[in-house]
Biopython code that builds the backbone (N, CA, C, O; Angstrom):
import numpy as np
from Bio.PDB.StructureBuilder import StructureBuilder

atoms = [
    (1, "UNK", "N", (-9.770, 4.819, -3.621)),
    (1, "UNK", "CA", (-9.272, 3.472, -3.698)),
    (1, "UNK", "C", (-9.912, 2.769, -4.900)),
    (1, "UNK", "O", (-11.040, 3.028, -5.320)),
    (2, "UNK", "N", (-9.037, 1.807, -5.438)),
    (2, "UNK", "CA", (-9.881, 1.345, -6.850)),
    (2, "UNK", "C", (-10.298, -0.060, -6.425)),
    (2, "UNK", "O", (-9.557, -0.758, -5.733)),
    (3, "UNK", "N", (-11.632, -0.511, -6.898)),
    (3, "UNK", "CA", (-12.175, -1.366, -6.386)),
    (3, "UNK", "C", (-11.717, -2.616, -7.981)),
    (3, "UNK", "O", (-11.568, -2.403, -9.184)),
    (4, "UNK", "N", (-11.670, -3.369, -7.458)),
    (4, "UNK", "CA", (-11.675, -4.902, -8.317)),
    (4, "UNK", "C", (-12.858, -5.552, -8.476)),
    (4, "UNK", "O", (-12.751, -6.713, -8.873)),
    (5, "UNK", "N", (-14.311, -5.007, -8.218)),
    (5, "UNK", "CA", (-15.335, -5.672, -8.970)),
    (5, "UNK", "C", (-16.097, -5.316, -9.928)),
    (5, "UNK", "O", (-16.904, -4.503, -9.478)),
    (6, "UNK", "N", (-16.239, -5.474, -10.859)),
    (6, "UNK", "CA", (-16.884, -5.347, -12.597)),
    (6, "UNK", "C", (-17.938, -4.448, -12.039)),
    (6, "UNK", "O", (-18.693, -4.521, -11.069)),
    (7, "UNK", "N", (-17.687, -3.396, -13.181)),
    (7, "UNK", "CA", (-18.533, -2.903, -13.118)),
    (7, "UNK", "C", (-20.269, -2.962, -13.008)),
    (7, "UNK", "O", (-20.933, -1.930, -12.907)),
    (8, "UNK", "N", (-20.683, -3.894, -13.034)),
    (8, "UNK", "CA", (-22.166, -4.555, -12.636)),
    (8, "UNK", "C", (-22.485, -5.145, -11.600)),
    (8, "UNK", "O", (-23.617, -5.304, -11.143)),
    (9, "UNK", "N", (-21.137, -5.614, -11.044)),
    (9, "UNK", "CA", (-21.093, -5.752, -9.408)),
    (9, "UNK", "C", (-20.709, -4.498, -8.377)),
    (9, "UNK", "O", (-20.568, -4.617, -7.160)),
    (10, "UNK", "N", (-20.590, -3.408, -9.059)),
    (10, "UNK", "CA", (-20.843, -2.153, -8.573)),
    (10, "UNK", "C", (-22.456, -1.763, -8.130)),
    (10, "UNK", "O", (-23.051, -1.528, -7.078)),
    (11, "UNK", "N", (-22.798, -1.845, -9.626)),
    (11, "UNK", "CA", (-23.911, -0.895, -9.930)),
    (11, "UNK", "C", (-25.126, -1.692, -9.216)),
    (11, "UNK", "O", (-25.908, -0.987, -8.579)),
    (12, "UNK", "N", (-25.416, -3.357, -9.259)),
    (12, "UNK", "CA", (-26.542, -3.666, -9.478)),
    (12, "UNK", "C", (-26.787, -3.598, -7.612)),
    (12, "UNK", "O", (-27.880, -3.250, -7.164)),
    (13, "UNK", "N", (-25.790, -3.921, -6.818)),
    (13, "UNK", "CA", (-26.535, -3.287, -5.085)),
    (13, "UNK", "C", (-26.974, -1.848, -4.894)),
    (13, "UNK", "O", (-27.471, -1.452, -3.839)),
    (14, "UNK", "N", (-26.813, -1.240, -5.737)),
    (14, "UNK", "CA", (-27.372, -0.145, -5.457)),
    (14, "UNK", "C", (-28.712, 0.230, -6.381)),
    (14, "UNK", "O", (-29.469, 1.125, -6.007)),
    (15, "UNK", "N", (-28.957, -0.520, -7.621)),
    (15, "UNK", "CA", (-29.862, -0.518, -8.166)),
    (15, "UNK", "C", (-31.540, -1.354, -6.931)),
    (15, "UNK", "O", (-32.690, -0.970, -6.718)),
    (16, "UNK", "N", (-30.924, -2.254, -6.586)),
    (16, "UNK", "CA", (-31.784, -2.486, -5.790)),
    (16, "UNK", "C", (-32.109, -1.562, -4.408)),
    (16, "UNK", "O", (-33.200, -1.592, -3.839)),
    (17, "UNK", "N", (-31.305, -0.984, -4.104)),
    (17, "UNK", "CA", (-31.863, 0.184, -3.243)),
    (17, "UNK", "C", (-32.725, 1.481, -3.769)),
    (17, "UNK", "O", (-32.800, 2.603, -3.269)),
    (18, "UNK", "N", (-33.187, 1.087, -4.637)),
    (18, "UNK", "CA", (-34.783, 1.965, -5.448)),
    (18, "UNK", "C", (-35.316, 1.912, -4.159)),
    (18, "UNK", "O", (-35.361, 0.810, -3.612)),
    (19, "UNK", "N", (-35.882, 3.264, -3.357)),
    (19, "UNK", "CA", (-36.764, 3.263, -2.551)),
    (19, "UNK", "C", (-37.841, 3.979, -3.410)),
    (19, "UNK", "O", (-38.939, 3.499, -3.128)),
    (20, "UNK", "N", (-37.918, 4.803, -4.211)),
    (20, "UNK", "CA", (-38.908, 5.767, -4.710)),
    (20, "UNK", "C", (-39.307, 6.113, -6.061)),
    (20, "UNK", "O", (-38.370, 6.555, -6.727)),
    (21, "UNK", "N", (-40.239, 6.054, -6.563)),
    (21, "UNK", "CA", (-40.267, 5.616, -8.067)),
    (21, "UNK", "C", (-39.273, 7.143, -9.211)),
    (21, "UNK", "O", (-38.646, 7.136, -10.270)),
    (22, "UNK", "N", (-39.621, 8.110, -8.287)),
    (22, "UNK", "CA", (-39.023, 9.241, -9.008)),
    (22, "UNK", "C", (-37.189, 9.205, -9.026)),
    (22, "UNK", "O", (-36.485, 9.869, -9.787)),
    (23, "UNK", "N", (-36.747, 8.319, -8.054)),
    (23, "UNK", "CA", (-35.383, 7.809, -8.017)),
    (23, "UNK", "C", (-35.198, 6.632, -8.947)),
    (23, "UNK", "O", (-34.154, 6.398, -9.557)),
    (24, "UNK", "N", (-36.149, 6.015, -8.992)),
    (24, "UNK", "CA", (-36.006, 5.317, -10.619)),
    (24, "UNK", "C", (-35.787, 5.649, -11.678)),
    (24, "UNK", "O", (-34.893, 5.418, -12.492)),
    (25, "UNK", "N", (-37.109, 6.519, -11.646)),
    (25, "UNK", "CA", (-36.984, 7.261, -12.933)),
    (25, "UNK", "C", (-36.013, 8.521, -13.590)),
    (25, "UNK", "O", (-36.038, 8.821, -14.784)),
    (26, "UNK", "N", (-35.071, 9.257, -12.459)),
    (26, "UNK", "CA", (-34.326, 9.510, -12.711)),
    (26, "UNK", "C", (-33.197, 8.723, -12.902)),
    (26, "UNK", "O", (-32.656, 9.190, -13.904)),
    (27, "UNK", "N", (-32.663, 7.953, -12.565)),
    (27, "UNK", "CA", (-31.647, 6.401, -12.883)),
    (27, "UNK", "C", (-31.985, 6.382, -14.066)),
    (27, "UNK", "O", (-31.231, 6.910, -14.883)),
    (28, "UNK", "N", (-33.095, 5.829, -14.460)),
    (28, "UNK", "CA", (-33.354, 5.439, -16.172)),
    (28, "UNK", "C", (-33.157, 6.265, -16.787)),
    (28, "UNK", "O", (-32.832, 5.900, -17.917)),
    (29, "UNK", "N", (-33.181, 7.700, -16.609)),
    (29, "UNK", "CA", (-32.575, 8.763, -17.141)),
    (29, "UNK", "C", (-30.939, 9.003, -17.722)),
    (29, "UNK", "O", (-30.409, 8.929, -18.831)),
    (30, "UNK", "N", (-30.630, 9.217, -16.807)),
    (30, "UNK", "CA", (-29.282, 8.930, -16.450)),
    (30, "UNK", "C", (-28.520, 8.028, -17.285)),
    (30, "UNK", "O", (-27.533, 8.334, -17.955)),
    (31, "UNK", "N", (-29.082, 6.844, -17.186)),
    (31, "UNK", "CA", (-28.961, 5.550, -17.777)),
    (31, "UNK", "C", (-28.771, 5.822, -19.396)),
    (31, "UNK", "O", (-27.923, 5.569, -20.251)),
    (32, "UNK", "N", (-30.018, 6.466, -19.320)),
    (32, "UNK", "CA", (-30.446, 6.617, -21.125)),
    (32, "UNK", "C", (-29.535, 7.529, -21.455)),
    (32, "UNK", "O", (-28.921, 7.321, -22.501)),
    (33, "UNK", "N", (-29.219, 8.733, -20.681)),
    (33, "UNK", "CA", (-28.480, 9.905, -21.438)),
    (33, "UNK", "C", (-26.689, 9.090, -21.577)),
    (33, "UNK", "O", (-25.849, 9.433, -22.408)),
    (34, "UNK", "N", (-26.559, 8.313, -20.829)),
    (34, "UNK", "CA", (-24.763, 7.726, -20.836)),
    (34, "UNK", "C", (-25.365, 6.996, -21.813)),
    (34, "UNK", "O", (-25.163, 7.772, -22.748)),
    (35, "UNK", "N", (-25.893, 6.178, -22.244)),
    (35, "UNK", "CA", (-26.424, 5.094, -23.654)),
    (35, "UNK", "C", (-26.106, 5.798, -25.008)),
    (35, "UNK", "O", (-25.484, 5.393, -25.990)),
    (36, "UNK", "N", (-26.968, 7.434, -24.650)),
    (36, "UNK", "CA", (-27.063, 7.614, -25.957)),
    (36, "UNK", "C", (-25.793, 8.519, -26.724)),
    (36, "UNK", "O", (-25.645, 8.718, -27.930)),
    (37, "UNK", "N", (-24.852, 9.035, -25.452)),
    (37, "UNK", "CA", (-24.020, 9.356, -25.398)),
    (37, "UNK", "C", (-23.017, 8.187, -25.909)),
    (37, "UNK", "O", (-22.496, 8.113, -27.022)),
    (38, "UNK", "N", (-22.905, 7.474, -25.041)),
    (38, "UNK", "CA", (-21.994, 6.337, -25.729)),
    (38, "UNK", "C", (-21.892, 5.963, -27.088)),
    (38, "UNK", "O", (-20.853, 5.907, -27.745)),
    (39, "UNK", "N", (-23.250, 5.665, -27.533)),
    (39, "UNK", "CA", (-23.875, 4.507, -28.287)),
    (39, "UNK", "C", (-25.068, 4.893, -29.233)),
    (39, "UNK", "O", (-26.055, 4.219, -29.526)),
    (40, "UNK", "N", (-24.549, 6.754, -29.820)),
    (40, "UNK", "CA", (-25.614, 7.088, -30.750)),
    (40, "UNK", "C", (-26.577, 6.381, -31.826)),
    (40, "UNK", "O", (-27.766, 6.624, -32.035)),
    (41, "UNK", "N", (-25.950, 5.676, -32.296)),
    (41, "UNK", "CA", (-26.592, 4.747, -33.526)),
    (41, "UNK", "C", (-27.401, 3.663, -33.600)),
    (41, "UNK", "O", (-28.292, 3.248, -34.341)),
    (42, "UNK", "N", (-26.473, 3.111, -31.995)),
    (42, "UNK", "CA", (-27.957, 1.789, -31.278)),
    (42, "UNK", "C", (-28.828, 2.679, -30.842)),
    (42, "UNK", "O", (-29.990, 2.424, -31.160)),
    (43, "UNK", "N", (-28.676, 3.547, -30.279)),
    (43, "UNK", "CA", (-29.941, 3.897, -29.570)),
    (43, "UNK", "C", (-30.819, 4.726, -30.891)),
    (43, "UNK", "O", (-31.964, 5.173, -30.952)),
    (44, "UNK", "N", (-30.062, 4.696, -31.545)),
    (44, "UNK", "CA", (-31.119, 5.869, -33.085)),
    (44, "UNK", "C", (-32.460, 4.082, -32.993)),
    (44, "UNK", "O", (-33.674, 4.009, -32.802)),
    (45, "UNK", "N", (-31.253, 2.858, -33.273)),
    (45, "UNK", "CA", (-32.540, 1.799, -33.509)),
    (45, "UNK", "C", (-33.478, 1.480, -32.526)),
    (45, "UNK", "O", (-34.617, 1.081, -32.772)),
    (46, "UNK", "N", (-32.917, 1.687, -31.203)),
    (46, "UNK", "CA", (-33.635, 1.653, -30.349)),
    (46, "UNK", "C", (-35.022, 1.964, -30.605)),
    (46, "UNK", "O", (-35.931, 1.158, -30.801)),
    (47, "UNK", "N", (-35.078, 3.169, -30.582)),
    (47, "UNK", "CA", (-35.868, 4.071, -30.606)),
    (47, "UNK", "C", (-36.532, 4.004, -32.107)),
    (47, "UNK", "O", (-37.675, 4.457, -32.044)),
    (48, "UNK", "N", (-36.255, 3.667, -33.178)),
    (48, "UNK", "CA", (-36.884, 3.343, -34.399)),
    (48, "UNK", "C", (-37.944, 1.867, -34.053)),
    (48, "UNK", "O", (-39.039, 1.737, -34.602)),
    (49, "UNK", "N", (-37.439, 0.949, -33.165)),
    (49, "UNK", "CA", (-37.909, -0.321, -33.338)),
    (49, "UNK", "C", (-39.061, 0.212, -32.327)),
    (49, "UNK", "O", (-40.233, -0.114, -32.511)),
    (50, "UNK", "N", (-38.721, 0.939, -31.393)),
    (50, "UNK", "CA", (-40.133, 1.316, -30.064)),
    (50, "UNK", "C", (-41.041, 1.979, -30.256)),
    (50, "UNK", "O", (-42.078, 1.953, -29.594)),
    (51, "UNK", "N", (-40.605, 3.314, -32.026)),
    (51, "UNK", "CA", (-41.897, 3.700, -31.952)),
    (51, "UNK", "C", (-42.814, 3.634, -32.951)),
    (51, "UNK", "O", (-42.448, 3.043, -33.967)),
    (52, "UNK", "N", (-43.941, 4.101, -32.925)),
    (52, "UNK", "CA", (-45.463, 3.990, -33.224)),
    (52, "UNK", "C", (-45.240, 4.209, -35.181)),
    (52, "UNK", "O", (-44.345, 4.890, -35.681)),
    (53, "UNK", "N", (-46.085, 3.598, -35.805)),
    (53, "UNK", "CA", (-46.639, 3.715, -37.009)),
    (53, "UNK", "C", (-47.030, 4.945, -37.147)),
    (53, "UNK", "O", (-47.691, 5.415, -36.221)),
    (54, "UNK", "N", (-46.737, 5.785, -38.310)),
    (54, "UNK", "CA", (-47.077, 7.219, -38.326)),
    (54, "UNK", "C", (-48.222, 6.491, -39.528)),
    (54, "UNK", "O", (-47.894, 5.554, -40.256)),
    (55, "UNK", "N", (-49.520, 7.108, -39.541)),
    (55, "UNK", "CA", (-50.117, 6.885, -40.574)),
    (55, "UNK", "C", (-50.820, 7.829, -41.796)),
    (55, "UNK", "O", (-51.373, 7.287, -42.753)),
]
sb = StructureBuilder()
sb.init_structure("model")
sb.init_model(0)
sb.init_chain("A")
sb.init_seg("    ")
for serial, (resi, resn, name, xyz) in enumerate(atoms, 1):
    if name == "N":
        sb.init_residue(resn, " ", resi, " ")
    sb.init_atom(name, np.array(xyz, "f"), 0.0, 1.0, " ", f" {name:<3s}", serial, name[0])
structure = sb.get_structure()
């Protein structure tokens, strides 16, 4: 059945049902791999702006 609420009114009741941090952290996973999939080039800056000074 197709539901009529936006996609963020999907996702975010179930985001709050995090019982366990390793179920988080796979979510953020998840999360990251559809991002970078989507959205190669933001996430290239992403990841340029987050990391460390090479010296």
């Amino acid at each position: 059945m197709y539901s009529t609420l936006a996609p963020s009114e999907q996702i975010l009741p179930s985001l709050s049902n995090i019982n366990h941090p390793i179920e988080g952290i796979s979510l953020l996973i998840i999360l990251a791999v559809l991002f970078r999939w989507k959205w190669p080039t933001t996430w290239n800056r992403i990841l340029k702006i987050l990391s460390a000074e090479v010296k």
